[in-house]
C-alpha positions in Angstrom: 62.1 -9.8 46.0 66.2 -9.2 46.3 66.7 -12.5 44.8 64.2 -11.6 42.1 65.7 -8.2 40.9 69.1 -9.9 41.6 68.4 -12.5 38.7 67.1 -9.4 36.4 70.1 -7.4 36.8 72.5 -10.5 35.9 70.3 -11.6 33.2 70.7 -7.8 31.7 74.4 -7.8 32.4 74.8 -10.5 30.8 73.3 -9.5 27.9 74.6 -6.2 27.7 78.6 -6.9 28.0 77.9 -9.5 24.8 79.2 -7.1 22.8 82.0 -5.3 24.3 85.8 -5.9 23.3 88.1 -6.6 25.8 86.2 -9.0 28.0 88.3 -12.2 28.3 86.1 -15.3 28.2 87.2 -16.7 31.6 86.6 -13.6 33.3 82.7 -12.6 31.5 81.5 -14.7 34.9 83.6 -12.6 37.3 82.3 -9.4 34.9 78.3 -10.6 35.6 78.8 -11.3 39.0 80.6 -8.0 40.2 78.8 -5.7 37.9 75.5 -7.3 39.4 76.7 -7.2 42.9 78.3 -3.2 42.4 74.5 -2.2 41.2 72.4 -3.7 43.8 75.5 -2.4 46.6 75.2 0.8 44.5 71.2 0.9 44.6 71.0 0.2 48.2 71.6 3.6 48.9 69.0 4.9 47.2 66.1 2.9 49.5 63.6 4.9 50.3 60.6 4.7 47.7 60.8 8.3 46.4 64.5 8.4 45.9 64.1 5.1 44.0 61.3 5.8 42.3 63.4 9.0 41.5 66.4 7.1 40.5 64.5 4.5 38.1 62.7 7.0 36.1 65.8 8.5 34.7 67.7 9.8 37.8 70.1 12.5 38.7 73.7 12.7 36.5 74.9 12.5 40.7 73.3 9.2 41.0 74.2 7.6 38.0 77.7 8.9 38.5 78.2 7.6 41.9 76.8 3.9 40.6 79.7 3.7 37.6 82.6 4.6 39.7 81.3 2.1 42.4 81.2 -0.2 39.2 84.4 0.6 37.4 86.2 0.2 40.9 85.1 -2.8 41.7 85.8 -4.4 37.9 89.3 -3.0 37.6 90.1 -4.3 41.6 88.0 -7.6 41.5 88.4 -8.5 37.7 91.2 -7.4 36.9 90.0 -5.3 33.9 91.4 -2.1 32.7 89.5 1.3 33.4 88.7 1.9 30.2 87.1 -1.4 29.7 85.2 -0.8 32.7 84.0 2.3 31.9 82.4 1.1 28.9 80.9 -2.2 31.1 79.1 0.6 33.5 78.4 3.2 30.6 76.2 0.1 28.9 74.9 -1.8 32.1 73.6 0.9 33.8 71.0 2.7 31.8 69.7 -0.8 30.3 69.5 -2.2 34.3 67.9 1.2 35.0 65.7 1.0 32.3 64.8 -2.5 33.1 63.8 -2.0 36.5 62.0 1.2 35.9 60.2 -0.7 33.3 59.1 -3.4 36.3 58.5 -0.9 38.7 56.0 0.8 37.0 54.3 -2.4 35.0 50.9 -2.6 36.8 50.7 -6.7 35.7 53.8 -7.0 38.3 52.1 -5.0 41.2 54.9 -6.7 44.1 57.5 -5.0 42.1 56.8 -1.5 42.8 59.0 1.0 44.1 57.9 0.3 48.0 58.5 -3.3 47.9 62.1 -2.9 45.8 62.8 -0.2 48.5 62.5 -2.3 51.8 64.2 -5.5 49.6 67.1 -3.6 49.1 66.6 -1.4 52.5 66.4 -4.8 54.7 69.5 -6.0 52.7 71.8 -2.9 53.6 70.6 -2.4 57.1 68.1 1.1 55.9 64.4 0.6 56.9 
């Protein structure tokens, strides 16, 4: 399941930073990886199946907040990139990877990805059960 929702959120990343100056070529790998990384870190806290069910469906301003500064930190340290450049890397990712996984987590053709199952992936990954 991790794996799974690790290759959505890359996939999404991916696509979302396509348009967004200031990305040097050599480091859009880096920018995929780290932003990926920073989101599942960042949604790991949030492992129980209420608060993830809570956070998917459009979330608290607190929770969304805390997941772009863990973002823009870790692109401006591991990248390289500037803040501002960062900033607008987490103010794109993160509602489309929200909206993505929200989307999953309620489709009833993909019943192992509901918020239960993506709550114990990510739970069993940071140590919460």
């Amino acid at each position: 399941m991790f794996e799974q929702m690790l290759g959505l959120v890359k996939d999404q990343v991916a696509k979302s930073i396509g348009g967004i100056n200031g990305i040097p070529a050599e480091k859009q790998s880096a920018v995929v990886e780290t932003t990926a990384s920073s989101l599942m870190s960042g949604l790991g806290k949030f492992a129980t199946p209420a608060a993830l069910g809570s956070l998917l469906g459009g979330g608290s301003a607190s929770a969304t907040s805390g997941l772009s500064s863990s973002v823009v930190s870790a692109l401006t340290s591991k990248v390289g990139l500037s803040p501002t450049v960062a900033q607008t890397i987490a103010g794109t990712v993160i509602p489309a990877v929200m909206s993505l996984l929200g989307k999953h987590v309620n489709d009833p053709a993909k019943p192992a990805f509901n918020p239960q199952s993506v709550a114990g992936a990510l739970g069993g990954l940071f140590g919460k059960k």
